[in-house]
N, C-alpha and C positions, 0 to 999 in steps of 0.2 A: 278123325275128320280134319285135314289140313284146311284153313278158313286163312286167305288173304288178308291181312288187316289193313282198312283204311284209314281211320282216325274213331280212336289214338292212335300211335305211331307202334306198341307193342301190345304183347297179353298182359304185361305187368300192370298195364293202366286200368284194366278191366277189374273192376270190383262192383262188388252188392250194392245197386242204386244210382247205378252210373247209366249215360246213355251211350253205345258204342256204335258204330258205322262199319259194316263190315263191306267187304268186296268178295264175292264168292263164285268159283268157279261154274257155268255152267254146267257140269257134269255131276257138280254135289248138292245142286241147289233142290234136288228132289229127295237127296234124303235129310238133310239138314231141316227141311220147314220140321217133317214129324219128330225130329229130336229136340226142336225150341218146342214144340207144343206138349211131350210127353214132359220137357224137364218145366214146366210153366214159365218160360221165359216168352213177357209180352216182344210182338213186333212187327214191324210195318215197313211194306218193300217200299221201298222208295222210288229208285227207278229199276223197272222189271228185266229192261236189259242194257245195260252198263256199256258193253263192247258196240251197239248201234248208237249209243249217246256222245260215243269218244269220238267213235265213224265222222258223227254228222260234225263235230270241230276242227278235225284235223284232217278230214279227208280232203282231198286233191280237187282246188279249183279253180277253172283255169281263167274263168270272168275277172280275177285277183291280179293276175298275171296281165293284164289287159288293161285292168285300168288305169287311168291318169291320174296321175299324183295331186292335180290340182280337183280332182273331182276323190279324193280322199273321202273313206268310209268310214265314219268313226263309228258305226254300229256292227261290227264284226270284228272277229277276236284276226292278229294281225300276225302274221312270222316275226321273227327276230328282224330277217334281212327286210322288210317291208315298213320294221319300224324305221332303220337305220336310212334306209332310202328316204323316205318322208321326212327324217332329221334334214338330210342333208339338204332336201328340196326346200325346206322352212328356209335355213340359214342361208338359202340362194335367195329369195323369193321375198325374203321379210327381212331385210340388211339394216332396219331401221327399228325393229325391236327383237333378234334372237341374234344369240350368237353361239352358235357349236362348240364345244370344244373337248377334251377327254382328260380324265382326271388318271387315266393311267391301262393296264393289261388285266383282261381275264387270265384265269390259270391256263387255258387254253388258245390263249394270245387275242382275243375278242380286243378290239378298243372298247371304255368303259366312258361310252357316250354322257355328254349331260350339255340341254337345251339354257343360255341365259337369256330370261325373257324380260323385257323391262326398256321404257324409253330413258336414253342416254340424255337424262337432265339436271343431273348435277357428278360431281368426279365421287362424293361419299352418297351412299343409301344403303338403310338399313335390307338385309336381304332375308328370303323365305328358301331352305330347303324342303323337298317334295320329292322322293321317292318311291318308284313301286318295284315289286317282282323279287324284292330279296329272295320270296319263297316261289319257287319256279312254277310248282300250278295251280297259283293265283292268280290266272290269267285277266279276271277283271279288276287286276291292281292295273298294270299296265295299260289298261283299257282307258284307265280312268287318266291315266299319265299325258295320255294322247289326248283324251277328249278334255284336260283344263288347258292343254295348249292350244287348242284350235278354237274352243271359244273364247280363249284369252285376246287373240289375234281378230277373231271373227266381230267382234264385241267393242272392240277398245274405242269404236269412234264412233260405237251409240249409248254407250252403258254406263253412266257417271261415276259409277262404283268401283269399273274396272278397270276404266281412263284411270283412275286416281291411285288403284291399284299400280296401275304402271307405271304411274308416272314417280308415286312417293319409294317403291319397291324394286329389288332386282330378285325374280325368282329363279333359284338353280333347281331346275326340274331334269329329271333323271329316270326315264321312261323304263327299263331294264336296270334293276340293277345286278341281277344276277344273268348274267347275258349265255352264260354256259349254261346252266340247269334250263334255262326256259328254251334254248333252243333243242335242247334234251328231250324236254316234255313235248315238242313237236314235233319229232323223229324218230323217239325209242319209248317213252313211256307217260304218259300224260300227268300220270300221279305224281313225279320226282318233284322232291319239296328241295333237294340242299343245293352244296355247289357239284363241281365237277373233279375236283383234286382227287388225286390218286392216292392211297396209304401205303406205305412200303411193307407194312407185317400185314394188313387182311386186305383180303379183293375188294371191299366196299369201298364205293366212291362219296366222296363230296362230306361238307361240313354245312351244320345247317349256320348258316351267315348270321341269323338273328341270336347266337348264341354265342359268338365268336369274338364281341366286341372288352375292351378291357374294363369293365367294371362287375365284381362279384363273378368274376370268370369261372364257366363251369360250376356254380352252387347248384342250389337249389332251382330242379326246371330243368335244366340240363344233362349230358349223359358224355360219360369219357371214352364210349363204346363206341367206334368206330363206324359201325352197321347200323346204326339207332337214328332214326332222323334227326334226334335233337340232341347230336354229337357239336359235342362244345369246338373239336377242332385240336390240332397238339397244343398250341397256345393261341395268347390272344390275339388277334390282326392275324394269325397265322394266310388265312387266305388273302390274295391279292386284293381281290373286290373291297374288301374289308376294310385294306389296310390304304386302298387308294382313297376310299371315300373318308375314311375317317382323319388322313393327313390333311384333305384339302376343306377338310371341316374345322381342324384346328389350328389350319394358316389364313383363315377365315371368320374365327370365333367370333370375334367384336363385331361385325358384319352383320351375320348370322344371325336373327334373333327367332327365328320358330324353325322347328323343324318337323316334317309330316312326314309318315311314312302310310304306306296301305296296302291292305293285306288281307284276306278273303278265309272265313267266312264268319260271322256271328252277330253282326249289326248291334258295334260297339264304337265308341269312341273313347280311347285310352289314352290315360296320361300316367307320366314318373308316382310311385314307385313299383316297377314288374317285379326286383328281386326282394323288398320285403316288405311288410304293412305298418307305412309310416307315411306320416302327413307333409307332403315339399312346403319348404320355407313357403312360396306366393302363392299357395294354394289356393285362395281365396282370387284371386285372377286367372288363375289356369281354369277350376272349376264354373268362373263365371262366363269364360270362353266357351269349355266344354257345351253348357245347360243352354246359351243361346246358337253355337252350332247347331244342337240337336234339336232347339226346336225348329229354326231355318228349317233342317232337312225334314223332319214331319211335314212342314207345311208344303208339301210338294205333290206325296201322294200318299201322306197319314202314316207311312211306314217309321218305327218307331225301334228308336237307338237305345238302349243303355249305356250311361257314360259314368268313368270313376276312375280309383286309380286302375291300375290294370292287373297289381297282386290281387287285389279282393275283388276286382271286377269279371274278371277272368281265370286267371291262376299266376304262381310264385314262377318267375322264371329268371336268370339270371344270364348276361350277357346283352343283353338287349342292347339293339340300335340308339330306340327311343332313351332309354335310361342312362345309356352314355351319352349323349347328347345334352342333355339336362347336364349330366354330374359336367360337362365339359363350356359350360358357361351360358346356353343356350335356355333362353328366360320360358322358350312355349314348345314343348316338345309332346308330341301326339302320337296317335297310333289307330291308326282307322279299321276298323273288321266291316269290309261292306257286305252285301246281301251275297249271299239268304242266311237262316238259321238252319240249316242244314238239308231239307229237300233235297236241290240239285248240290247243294256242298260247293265244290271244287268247278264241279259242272254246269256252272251258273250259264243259263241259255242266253245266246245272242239277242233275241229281242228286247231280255232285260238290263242288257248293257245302258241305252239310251235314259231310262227310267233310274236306272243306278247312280249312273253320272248325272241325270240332271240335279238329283236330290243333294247327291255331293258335292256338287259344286255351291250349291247356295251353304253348306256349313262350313265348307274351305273359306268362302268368300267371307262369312262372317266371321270368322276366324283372325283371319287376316287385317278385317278392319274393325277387329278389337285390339292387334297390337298396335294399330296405328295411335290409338287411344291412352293414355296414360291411366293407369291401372295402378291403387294405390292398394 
């Protein structure tokens, strides 16, 4: 019986005690339940039809097409080119706190947009990176990218927290970061987690980007296999995306001082170390960031984070965004798993976009004005 895997990424992750997500063909789904129930293997449909679930995301609409920019939807999942369009309207529209600009090329020649939001009140301020969509369908990372910039702008001249946010802060916020996979997952396969690059010896495409960065390259978590979503890549920076965000990370370090990334699903808040189980020099700051993040976002709609590092909080993975970010001077470096725990997964439905981001945004916010804070 050929079984689609959805997460984990292979059969080799599938072992005694584990919980797996499969995706399974209509055709086999009749005889598959009575081989889980004669071999006793518990389990529970999730969603009963998967291919009407993708339907109602990605199918064709043309109300989308229609609307005005200035009447922007933050509660529906967005195209690539829809984000790109609403960048560009921001940086027309809001000439007094964004400014557009692109840190470099997809593998497929995408500009690799990124929003600077912040009032222009002093020539030095300390800045916040924020990143979403490294893994392409994660679509309410990106969801979430959009919805802090428009209540950052919607906000700023009633919200004392977020005036002050703007005024003390410059944020480099970066809606897409994987701009080739995620327009991938819109027009070929929903599921695609990597990049787009092409490999000269096997037909699989793409590098998974969060495994790509130079720190503990390829260990542990990783995979040198081509085909494997959690393909480290030929080396490190190998990908463009990669290697743009992380130069203009490191001609910015002193600047820089947290960096967020988010990424779907497990409703987690993680920090340095992903590649081994050991305690970061300010641990004791980062984790007291962490524990009132998380309670912020409980107190929204009671929905409740686990936070830690993110080896023992989650799993051992090496290459990571976040991890290099930290080893590269950067004092508050995070990692968000927003909603759900795995229900819709990947498939997180639009009317929980709203509830998603509002939660997250009150522990971004706290976040942010705890480095404002001096932290001993």
């Amino acid at each position: 019986l050929q079984v689609d895997l959805w997460q984990p990424s292979s059969p080799s992750h599938i072992v005694e005690g584990t919980v797996t997500d499969l995706r399974v063909p209509q055709n086999t789904s009749r005889s598959l339940l009575p081989f889980l129930q004669r071999a006793n293997i518990q389990y529970t449909i999730l969603i009963s039809d998967l291919q009407k679930a993708v339907e109602n995301q990605t199918g064709v609409r043309p109300y989308r097409n229609r609307r005005s920019l200035s009447g922007y939807n933050y509660e529906v999942y967005h195209s690539l080119e829809e984000i790109q369009s609403w960048m560009h309207h921001l940086n027309k529209t809001h000439p007094d706190l964004v400014h557009m600009f692109s840190v470099g090329e997809s593998y497929e020649g995408r500009p690799l947009f990124v929003l600077k939001l912040g009032r222009r009140s002093r020539p030095y301020k300390k800045a916040v990176w924020i990143d979403c969509g490294i893994h392409a369908r994660e679509w309410i990372g990106p969801a979430f990218c959009q919805w802090f910039v428009g209540e950052a702008l919607q906000t700023y001249q009633t919200d004392p927290a977020m005036r002050k946010m703007l005024t003390q802060l410059y944020f480099y916020v970066m809606p897409v970061f994987n701009v080739d996979g995620y327009h991938f997952s819109w027009t070929h396969d929903r599921f695609w987690r990597k990049t787009r690059s092409k490999n000269t010896r096997f037909r699989c495409h793409g590098v998974d980007a969060n495994r790509n960065w130079k720190v503990k390259w390829c260990d542990e978590g990783a995979s040198f296999h081509p085909c494997d979503d959690t393909y480290c890549g030929p080396f490190p920076e190998s990908e463009p995306e990669v290697k743009a965000v992380a130069h203009f990370l490191r001609k910015h370090r002193k600047q820089v001082k947290a960096y967020l990334s988010f990424h779907a699903y497990a409703q987690l808040l993680l920090y340095p170390y992903s590649y081994k189980y050991a305690a970061i020099p300010n641990f004791s700051c980062v984790e007291s960031a962490a524990s009132n993040a998380v309670n912020a976002l409980h107190s929204a709609y009671g929905v409740r984070y686990r936070y830690g590092p993110a080896s023992s909080t989650l799993y051992v993975s090496s290459g990571s965004s976040m991890d290099w970010a930290y080893k590269n001077g950067i004092p508050y470096a995070f990692a968000f798993e927003l909603r759900d725990t795995g229900h819709f997964g990947f498939l997180l439905p639009e009317a929980l976009i709203k509830p998603t981001c509002t939660e997250t945004m009150l522990a971004v916010k706290n976040i942010t004005l705890h480095l404002l804070k001096k932290c001993h």
